[in-house]
C-alpha positions in Angstrom: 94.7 94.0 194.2 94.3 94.9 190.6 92.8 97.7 189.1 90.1 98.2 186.6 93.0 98.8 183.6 95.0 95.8 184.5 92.5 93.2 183.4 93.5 91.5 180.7 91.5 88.1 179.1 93.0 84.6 181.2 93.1 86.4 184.5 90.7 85.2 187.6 89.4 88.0 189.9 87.4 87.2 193.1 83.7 88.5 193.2 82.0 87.4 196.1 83.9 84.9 197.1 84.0 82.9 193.7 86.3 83.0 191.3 85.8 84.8 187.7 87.6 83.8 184.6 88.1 87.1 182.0 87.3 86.2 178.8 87.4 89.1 177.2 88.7 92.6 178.3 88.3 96.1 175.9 89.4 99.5 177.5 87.6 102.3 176.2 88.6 105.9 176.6 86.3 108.5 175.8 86.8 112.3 175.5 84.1 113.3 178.6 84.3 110.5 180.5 86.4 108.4 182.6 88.1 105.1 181.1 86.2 101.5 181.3 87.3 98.6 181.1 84.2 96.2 179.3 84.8 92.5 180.7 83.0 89.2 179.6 83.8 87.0 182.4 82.9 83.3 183.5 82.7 82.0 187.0 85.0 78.9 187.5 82.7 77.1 190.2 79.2 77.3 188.6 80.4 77.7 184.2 77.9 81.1 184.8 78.9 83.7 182.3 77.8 87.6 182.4 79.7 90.8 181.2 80.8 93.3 183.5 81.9 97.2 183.0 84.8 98.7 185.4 85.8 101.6 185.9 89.4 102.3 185.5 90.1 102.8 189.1 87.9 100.3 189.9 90.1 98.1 193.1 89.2 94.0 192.5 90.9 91.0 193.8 92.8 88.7 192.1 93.2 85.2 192.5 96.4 83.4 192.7 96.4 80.5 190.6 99.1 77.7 190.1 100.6 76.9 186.7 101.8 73.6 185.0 103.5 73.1 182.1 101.0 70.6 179.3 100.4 69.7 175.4 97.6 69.0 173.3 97.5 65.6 173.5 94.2 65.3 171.4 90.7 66.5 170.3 87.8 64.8 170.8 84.1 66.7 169.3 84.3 70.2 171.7 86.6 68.2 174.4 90.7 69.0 174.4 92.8 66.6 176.1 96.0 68.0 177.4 98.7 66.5 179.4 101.0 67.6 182.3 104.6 67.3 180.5 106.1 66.4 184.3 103.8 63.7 185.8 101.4 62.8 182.2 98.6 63.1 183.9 95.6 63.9 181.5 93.2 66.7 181.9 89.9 68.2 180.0 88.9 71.4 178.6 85.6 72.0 176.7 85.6 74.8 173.8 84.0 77.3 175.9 86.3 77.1 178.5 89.6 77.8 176.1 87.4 80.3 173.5 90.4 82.7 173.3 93.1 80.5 172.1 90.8 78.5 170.0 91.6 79.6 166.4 95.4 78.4 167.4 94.6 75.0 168.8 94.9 72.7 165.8 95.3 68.8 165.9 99.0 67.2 166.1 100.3 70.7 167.7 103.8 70.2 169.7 103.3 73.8 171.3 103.9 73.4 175.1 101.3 75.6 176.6 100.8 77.1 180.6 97.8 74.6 182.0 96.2 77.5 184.9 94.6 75.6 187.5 92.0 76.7 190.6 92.3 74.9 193.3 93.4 71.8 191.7 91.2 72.1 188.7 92.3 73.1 185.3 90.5 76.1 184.5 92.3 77.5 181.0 95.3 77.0 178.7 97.6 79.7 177.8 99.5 79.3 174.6 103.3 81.1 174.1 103.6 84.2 173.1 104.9 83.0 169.4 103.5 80.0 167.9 104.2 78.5 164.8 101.5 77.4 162.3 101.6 76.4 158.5 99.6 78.7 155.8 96.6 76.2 154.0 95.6 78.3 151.6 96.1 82.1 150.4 95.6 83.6 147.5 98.6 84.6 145.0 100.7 88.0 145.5 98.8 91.2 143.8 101.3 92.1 141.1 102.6 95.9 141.2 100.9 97.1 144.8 104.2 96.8 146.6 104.0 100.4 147.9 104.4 100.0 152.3 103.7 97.1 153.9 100.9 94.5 151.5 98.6 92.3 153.3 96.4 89.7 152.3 94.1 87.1 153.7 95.5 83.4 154.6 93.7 80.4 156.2 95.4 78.2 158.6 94.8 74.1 158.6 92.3 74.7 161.8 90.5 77.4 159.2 91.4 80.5 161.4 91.8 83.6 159.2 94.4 86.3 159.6 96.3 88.8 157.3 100.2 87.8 156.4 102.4 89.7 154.4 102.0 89.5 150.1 105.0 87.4 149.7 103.7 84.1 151.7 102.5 81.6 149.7 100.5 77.9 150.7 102.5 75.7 152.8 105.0 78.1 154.3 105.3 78.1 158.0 104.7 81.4 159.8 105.3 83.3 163.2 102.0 84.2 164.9 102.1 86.4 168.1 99.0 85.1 170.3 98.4 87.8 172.3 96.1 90.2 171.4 93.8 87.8 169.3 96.7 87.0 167.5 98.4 88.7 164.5 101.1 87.6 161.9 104.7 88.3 162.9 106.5 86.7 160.1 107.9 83.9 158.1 109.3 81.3 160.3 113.2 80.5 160.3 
């Protein structure tokens, strides 16, 4: 049993009798009232999405789901390929079903992910924690503002945008932690 505040996006909660896939999970806290938990979620069987609000407390129950190790092994239009490092065997994911890792997938990756499957059917990929992508394009380092810690923008190759630290420049490779939406960690060693 899980509560409402435990629901995090990649997690599969049972509502009756079919499994949900979280997309998307935002706790709120406001000064009156009681927390909530806002969830867009996606049932596995039927591809049926809806959002859902919880409260806090709220008791639901989660699914147990078996994991496999996989890589990209390659894009084709909104369909990603991915096969089981132990046994090859290939398996599909549309866009849709892997919208919160998306901006990280890129073409040629060597990242070995989690493959979460429902009763034998892949359902989502989870990427590790730290990834490791190359910078495309960012503009040059503002001269003089080096007061705290300096962001600017930078594009990855897959044209995800995020904010990395002033001194990064095109072509450097850089840490990315994937959790959360992902954020910049720092230049990779």
């Amino acid at each position: 049993m899980k509560t409402g505040k435990e629901l995090k996006p990649g997690m599969v909660i049972r509502i009756d009798n079919d499994p949900w896939l979280i997309q998307k999970a935002e706790f709120t806290k406001s000064g009156r009232n009681s927390a909530i938990m806002k969830t867009k979620l996606k049932n596995l069987l039927t591809g049926y999405k809806t959002e859902i609000v919880y409260s806090a407390d709220d008791k639901l129950d989660d699914v147990i789901l078996d994991r496999k190790e996989a890589t990209l092994s390659f894009i084709s239009g909104d369909t990603y390929t991915f096969m089981d490092t132990t046994d090859y065997t290939m398996y599909e994911l549309n866009a849709e079903d892997i919208e919160a890792v998306l901006p990280f997938v890129e073409e040629g990756m060597t990242d070995v992910c989690e493959a979460v499957f429902f009763e034998e059917r892949l359902v989502s990929v989870e990427l590790p924690t730290t990834i490791v992508r190359q910078v495309d394009y960012t503009e040059g380092s503002a001269r003089g503002d080096t007061s705290g810690k300096v962001m600017k923008p930078a594009k990855l190759k897959n044209g995800t945008e995020l904010s990395v630290a002033d001194f990064i420049e095109i072509g450097d490779m850089i840490e990315i932690d994937t959790r959360e939406g992902g954020s910049y960690k720092g230049r990779a060693k």
